[in-house]
BAMARDREN-145946 format. One line per 4 residues: their letters; for each residue z, x, y of C-alpha. Coordinates in Angstrom, 2 decimals. Example, Ala and Ser with C-alpha at 12.3 -4.5 7.8 and 13.67 -1.06 7.14 Angstrom:
BEGIN
AS	7.80:12.30:-4.50; 7.14:13.67:-1.06
This chain:
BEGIN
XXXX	81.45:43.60:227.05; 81.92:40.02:226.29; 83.15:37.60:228.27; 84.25:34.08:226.36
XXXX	84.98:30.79:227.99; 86.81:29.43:225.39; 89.27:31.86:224.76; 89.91:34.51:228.08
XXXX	91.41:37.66:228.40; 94.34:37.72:229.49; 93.93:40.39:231.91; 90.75:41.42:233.46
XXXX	89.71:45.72:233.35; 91.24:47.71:236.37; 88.42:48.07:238.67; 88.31:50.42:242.01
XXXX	89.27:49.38:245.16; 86.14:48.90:246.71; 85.16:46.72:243.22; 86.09:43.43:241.49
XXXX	85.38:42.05:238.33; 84.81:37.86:238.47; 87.46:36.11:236.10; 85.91:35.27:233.03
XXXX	88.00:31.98:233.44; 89.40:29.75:235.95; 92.39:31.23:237.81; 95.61:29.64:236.26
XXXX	93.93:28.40:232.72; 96.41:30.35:229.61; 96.95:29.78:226.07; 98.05:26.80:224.36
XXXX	99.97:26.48:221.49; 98.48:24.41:218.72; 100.08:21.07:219.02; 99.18:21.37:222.66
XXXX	95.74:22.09:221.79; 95.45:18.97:219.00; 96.91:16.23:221.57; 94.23:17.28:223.95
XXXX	91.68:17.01:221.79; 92.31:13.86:220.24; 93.03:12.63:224.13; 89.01:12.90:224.56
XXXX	87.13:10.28:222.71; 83.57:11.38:222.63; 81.75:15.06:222.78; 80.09:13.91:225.67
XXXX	83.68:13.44:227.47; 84.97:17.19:226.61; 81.50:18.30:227.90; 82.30:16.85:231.05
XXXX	85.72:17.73:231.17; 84.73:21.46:230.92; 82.14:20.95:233.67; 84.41:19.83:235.85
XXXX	86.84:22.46:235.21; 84.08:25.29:236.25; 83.77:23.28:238.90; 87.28:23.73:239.69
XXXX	87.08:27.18:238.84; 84.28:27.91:240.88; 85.96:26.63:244.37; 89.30:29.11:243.26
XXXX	86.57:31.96:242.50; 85.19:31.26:245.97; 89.10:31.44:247.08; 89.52:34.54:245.24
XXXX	86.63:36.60:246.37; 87.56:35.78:249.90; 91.11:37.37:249.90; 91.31:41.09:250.40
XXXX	89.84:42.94:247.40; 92.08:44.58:245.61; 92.16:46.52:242.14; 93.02:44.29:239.49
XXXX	91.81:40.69:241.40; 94.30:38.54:240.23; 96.73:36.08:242.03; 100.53:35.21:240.55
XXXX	99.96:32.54:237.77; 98.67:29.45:239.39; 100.27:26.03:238.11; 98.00:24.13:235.64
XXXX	97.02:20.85:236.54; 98.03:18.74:233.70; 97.86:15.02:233.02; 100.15:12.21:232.11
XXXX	100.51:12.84:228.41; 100.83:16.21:228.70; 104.22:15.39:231.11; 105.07:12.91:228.27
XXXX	108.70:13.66:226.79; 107.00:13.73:223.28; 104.85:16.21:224.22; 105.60:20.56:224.20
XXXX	106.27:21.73:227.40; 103.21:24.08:228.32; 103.70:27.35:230.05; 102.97:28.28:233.41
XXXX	102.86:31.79:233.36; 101.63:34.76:230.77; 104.56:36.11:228.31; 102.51:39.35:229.13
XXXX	103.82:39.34:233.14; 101.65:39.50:235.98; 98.68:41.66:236.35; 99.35:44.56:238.46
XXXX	97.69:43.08:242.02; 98.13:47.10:243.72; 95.47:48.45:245.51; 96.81:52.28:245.38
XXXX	96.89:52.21:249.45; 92.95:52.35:251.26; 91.86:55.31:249.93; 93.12:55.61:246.14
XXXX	92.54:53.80:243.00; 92.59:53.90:239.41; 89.84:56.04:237.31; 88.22:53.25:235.06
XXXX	87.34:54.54:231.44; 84.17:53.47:230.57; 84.56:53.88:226.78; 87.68:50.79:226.71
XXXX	86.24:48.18:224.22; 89.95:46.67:225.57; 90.66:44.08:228.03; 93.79:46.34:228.78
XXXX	93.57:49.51:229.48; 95.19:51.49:227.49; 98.25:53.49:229.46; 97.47:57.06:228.46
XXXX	93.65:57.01:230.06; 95.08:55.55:233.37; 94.03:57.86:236.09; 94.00:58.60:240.01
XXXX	91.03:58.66:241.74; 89.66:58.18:245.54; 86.98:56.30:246.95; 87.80:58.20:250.36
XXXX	89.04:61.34:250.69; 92.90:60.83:251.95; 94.20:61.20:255.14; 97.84:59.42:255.82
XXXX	100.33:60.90:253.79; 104.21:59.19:253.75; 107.07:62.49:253.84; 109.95:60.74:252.95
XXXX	113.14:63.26:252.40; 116.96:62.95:251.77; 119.24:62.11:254.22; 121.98:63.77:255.15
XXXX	120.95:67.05:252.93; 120.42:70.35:255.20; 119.00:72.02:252.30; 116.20:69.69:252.45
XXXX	114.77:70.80:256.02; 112.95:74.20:255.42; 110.99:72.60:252.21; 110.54:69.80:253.97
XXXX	109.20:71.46:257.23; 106.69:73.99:254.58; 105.56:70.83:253.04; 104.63:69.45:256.64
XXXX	103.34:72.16:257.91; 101.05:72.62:254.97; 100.13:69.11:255.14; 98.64:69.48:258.83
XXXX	97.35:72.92:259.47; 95.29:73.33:256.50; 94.98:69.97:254.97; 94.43:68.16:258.55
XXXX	96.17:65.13:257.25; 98.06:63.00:259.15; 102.07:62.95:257.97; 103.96:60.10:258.58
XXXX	108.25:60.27:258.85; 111.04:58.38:259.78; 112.15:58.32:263.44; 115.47:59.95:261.66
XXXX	114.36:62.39:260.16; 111.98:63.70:263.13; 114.95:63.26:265.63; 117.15:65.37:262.89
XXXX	119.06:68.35:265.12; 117.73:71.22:262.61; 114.02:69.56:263.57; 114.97:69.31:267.21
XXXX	115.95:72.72:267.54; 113.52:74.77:265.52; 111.21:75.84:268.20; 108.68:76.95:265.23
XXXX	108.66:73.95:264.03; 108.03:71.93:267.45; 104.15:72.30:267.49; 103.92:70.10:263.78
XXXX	106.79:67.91:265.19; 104.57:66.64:267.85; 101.96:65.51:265.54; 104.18:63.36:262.88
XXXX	103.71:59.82:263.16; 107.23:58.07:263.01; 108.30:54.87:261.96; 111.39:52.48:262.00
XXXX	112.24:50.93:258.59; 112.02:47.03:259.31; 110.31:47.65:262.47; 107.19:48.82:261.66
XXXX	104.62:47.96:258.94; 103.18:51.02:257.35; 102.09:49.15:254.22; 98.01:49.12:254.80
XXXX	97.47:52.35:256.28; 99.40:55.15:253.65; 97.24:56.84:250.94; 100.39:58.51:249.24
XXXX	103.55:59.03:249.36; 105.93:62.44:248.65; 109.24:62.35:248.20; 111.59:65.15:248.51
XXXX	115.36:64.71:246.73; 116.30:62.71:243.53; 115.80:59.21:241.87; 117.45:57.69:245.39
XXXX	114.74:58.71:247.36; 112.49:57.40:245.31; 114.00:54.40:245.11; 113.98:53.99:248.89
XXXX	110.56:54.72:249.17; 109.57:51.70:246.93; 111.82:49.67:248.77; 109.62:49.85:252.33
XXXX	106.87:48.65:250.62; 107.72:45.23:249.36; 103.53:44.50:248.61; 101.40:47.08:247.39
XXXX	102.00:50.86:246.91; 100.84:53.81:247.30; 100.29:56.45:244.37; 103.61:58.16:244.51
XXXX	104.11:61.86:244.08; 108.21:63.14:243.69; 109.70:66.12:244.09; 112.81:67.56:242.23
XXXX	114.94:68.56:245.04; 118.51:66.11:244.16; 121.12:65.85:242.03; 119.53:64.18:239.38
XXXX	115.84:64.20:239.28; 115.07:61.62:236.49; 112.45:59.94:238.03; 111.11:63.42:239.99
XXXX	108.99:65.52:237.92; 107.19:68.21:239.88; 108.83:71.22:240.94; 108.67:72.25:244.87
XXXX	107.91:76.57:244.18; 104.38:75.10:243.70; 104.12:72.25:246.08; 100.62:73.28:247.59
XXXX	98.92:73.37:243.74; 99.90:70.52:243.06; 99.43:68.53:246.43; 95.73:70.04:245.65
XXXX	95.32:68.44:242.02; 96.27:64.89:243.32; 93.51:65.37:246.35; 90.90:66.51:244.15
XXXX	92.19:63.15:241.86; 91.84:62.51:237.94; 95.66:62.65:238.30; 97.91:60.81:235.51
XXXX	100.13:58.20:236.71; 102.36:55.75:235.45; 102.55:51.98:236.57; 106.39:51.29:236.83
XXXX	107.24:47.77:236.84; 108.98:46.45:238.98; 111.26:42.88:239.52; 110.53:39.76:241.89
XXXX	113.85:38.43:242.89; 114.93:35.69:245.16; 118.24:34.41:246.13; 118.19:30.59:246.75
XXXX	121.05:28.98:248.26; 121.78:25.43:247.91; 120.08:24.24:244.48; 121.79:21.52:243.91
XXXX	124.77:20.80:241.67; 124.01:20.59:237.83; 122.19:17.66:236.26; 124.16:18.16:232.62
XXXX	121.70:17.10:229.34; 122.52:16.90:225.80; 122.69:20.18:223.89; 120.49:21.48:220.96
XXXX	122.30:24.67:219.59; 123.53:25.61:222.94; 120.20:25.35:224.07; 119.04:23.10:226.96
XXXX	115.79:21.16:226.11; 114.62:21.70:229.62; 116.39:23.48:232.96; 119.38:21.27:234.29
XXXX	119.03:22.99:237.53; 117.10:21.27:240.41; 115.30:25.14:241.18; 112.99:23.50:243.30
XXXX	115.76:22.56:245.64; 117.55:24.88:248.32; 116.45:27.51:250.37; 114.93:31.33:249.84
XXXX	117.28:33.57:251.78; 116.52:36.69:250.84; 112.95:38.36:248.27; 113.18:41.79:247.24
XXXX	111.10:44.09:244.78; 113.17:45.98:242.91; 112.65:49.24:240.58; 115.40:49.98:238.53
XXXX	117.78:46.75:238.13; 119.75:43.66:239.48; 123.77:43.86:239.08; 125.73:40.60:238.85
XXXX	129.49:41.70:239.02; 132.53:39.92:240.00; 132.98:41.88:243.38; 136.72:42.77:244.57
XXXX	138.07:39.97:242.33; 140.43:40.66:239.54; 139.14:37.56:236.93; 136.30:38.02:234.63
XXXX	133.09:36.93:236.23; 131.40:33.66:234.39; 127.27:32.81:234.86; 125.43:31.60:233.16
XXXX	121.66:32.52:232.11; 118.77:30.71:232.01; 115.34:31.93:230.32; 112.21:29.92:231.59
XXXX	114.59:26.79:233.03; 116.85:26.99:229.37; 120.43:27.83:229.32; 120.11:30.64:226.81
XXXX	123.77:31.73:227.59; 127.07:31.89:229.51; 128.09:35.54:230.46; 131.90:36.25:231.16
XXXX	132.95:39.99:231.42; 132.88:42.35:234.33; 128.79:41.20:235.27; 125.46:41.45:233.87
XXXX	122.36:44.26:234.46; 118.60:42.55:235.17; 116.66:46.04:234.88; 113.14:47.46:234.66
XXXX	111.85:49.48:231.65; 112.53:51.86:234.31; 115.49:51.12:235.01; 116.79:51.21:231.47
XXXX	117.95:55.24:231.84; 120.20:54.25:234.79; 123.26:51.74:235.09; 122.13:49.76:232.05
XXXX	121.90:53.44:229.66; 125.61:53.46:231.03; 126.49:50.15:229.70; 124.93:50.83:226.38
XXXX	121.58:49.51:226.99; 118.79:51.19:224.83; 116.39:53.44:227.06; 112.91:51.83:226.96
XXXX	109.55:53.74:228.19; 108.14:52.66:231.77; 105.07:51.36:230.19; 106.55:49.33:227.51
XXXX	106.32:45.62:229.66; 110.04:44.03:229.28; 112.83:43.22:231.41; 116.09:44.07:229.81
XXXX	119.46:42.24:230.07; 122.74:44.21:229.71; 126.23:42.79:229.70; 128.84:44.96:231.51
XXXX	132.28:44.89:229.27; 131.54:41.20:227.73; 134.44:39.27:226.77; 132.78:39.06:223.79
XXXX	132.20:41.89:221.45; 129.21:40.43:219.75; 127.04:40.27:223.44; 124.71:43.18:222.88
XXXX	121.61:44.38:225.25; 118.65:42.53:224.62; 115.08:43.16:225.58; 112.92:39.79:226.81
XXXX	109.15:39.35:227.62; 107.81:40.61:231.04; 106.43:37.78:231.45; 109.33:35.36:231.27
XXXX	111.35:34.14:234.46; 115.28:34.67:234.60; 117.38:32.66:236.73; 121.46:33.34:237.06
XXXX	124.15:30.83:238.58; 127.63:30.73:238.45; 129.17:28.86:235.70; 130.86:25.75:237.05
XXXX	133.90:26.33:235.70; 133.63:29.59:237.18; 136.77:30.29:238.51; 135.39:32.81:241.45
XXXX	132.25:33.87:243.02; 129.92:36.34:241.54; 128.17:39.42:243.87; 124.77:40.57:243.36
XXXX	123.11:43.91:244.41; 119.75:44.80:244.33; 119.14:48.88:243.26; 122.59:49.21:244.80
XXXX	121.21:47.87:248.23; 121.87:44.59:250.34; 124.89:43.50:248.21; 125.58:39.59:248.90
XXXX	127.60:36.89:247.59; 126.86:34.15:245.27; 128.53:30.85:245.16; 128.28:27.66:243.46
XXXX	125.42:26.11:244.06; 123.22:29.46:244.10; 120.84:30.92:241.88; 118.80:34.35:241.42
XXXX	115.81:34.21:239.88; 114.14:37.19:238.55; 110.59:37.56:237.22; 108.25:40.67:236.93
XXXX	106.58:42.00:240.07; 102.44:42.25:239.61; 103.50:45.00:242.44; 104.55:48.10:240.49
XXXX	104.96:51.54:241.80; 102.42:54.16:240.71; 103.95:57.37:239.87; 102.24:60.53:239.74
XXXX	103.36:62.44:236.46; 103.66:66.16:236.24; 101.59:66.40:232.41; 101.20:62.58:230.81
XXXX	103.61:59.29:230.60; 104.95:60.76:227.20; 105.84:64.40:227.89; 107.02:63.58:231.50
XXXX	109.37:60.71:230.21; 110.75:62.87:227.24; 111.36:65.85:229.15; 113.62:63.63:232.08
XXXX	115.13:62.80:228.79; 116.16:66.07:227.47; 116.08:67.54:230.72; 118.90:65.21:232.96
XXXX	120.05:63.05:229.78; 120.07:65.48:227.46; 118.78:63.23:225.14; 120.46:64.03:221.22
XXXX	122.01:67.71:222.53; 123.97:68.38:219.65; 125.15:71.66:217.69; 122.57:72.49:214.83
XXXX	123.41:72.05:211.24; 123.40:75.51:209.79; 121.12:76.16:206.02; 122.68:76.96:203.34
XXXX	122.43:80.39:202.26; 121.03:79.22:198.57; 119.31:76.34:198.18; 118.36:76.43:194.70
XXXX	121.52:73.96:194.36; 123.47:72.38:196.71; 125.95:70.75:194.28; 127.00:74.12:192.55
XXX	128.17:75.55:195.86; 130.68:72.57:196.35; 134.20:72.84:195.64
C-alpha cells in the first residue's frame, strides 16, 4: 500500500494493540481548499523555497512522530486534530478561513481495553476500513471482565449470580462489580452464592479508576445499563457485550438462555462489533458577552463568541444525545446555534436534541428525527416543538464542532442534560460545545451491524408494523372490478 506525501489519508488502517502504523503525514496537516492551496503557492517565489519549506515541515513532523510514538500505543495512533501552524497571510481577512479539524471526525483513538483489539483485514486496498469486516480479536487471552447489572431489579440477581459464577469457576476470570451491587441483601444472604462473592473485585463509581485494567464489559438489563456503563469510562472502552434483560432492549442484542455460548464466541474472538460514536461535550462558563458583526444571510462571517474565554466546568462523553430544554420555566426557550464558530441559527421552542447516530432511535426518533445507522458518522440536531413549523431535523458532519448559548434576548435560562444524567443550568454568558468523541464504544453484535440494527428496529420499534394489503382475487384487471 501506498503511502503519498502530498496528498494523506485521512485516516490511517486500524492496527492491533500491540502495533502502530507511522502517519504517512505530519500530525495536524488536512486538506485545503483550492484558493487556499493557490495563495500558498504563489506565496513561495522559487522551487528551491517550496523544497525547503517541505523539508522543514518533515522536520516538524518528525519531532511530533517522535511525540507520537512515545505516548501509549494504542489502536488507531492518532491524537485530536492538532492546530496548523499558519502564517500571516493565511490570518489575512482576504484570505478563506482554513479548517482545523477533519469533516470526517476524529479517528477512533480506543484501544479495546489490554487484551482486545480489532481483527485487521489484510485484503483492504482502503485507508478506512470498511464497517462490515471490523472484527474482535485478542492479543492476550482475557482475564478482567466488568458485570455491570440493573439496579433496583430483583429479577436480575439469579442471572446475574449464573453469569458470575460461570465467569469464575470454569472460566477463572476475574469479575469485577459495583460495591452496590455486591453489598445487595439478595447477594448478602445467599449463602450459595457467598464463596463467588468473596472473589468479585468491587469498585466505587468516581472513586476508583477501572479504565486500564477491563478486557470487556457485560451488561445485564436494557439500553440504561448500557448507557451507564459507557459513562464510567470517559477514555477508552472496552469491547462491550449486552444482554436483553430490561424493558426495552434496543441497544441489547444477545439473549441470556445462552449466555455461556456466547460468552465462549467472544473469548475465542473474530466477533463482529460495531464502533458507536460517541459526543465530546464541555460546558464553559463565563465566555464573554457577544462581540456582534455584520450579517451575511443570517450567517456570521466568523464566531462572535470569545470561546477561548471562560472556564471548563464540567467534560462528558456521551452516547445517545445532549438535551437543551427550558427547565421548569413556562416561556419558550431561545439559543442560538453555532456550526464551526458561525451562527447558523436561533432555536426557540421547548429545546433542542445534540444526538449520536446512536442516539437517533431514542429522544430525537420521538421528536421526529429520522433514525440513522450507528456507523453512518453524523451528529444530528433535532428541535423539540419549534416555534417554527418549517425547523426540521437535520443531519451535520461528524466532524464539525457545535457550540449552543443562550440567545441574548433570551428571556430565561436554558437546562442541559447529558443522556439524561448531571442536568445543570445554563445562563448568559455560557456555552456547550459539542464535537465527536475519537472514543466510541465498541459493541459486540449478536449476527452483523445490519441484521442486529434492523431487527432492534422491528423488534422494540416495530419499525413499518402495519396491516397487509390483501390481493385481489383476479388480477387480469384491476379497473373492471371497480365500481
Amino acid at each position: 500500500m501506498e503511502n503519498s506525501e502530498t496528498n494523506p489519508p485521512s485516516r490511517p488502517l486500524a492496527v492491533p494493540d500491540r502495533a502502530m502504523l507511522r502517519p504517512s503525514a505530519p500530525l495536524g496537516q488536512m486538506s485545503e481548499s483550492p484558493r487556499a492551496s493557490k495563495h500558498r503557492e504563489h506565496s513561495s517565489k522559487s522551487p528551491r523555497k517550496r523544497r525547503d519549506g517541505k523539508r522543514s515541515q518533515r522536520r516538524g513532523g518528525d519531532h511530533e512522530q517522535l511525540l507520537w510514538e512515545i505516548e501509549r500505543r494504542r489502536l488507531p495512533g492518532q491524537h485530536e486534530h492538532l492546530e496548523p501552524c499558519s502564517s500571516a497571510s493565511d490570518t489575512a481577512e482576504s484570505s478563506p478561513k482554513r479548517r482545523a479539524h477533519f469533516l470526517h471526525g476524529p479517528y477512533p483513538a480506543t484501544h479495546f481495553g489490554p487484551k482486545a483489539c480489532i481483527l485487521p483485514n489484510p485484503t483492504s486496498v482502503m485507508h478506512i476500513q470498511d464497517p462490515a469486516s471490523q472484527r474482535l480479536t485478542w492479543n492476550k487471552p482475557p482475564v478482567n471482565v466488568l458485570v455491570i447489572r440493573k439496579i433496583r431489579d430483583e429479577s436480575l440477581a439469579e442471572p446475574f449470580k449464573e453469569l458470575c459464577r460461570f465467569l469464575v469457576e470454569e472460566k477463572q476470570m476475574m469479575v469485577y462489580v459495583e460495591r452496590r451491587v455486591a453489598d445487595d441483601a439478595t447477594l448478602s444472604k445467599d449463602e450459595a452464592f457467598g464463596s463467588i462473592r468473596n472473589q468479585l473485585c468491587t469498585f466505587r463509581e468516581g472513586y476508583d479508576d477501572i479504565s486500564d485494567c477491563i478486557d470487556l464489559i457485560i451488561c445485564l438489563g436494557g439500553d440504561g445499563t448500557l448507557l451507564y456503563a459507557s459513562s464510567l469510562f470517559q477514555g477508552s472502552v472496552p469491547p462491550v457485550m449486552a444482554f436483553h434483560l430490561g424493558s426495552l432492549g434496543f441497544l441489547t442484542p444477545f439473549k441470556f438462555e445462552s449466555y455461556k455460548t456466547e460468552v465462549a464466541k467472544v473469548f475465542e474472538g473474530n466477533a463482529a462489533i460495531t464502533l458507536r460514536s460517541r459526543l465530546k461535550v464541555k460546558v464553559v462558563k463565563d465566555i464573554g458577552g457577544p462581540q456582534q458583526q455584520p450579517e451575511h444571510n443570517g450567517l456570521l462571517p466568523h464566531g462572535h463568541t470569545n470561546t477561548d474565554a471562560g472556564r471548563v466546568t464540567l467534560q462528558l462523553q456521551v452516547l445517545n444525545e445532549v438535551v437543551v430544554d427550558r427547565g421548569p420555566s413556562s416561556y419558550l426557550s431561545n439559543v442560538d446555534l453555532y456550526l464551526d464558530g458561525r451562527l447558523i441559527t436561533s432555536v426557540q421552542g421547548d429545546g433542542l436534541i445534540v444526538s449520536t447516530p446512536t442516539g437517533s432511535t431514542a429522544y430525537a426518533a420521538a421528536a421526529g428525527a429520522s433514525m440513522i445507522h450507528p456507523n453512518v458518522p453524523a451528529i444530528m440536531v433535532t428541535p423539540i416543538c419549534p416555534h417554527s413549523l418549517s425547523f426540521r431535523p437535520i443531519v451535520v458532519p461528524a466532524g464539525v464542532e457545535l457550540m449552543i448559548t443562550l440567545s441574548p434576548d433570551a428571556r430565561n435560562t436554558a437546562w442541559v442534560s447529558f443522556d439524561g444524567r448531571k442536568r445543570q443550568e445554563i445562563q448568559h454568558g455560557d456555552c456547550i460545545k459539542i464535537t465527536t468523541s475519537c472514543y466510541p464504544v465498541p459493541s459486540i453484535c449478536c449476527h452483523d451491524l445490519v441484521y442486529d440494527w434492523f431487527e432492534s428496529l422491528a423488534q422494540c420499534l416495530h419499525w413499518n408494523v402495519r396491516k397487509r394489503q390483501a390481493r385481489l382475487a383476479d388480477t387480469s384487471d384491476s379497473s373492471d372490478t371497480e365500481n
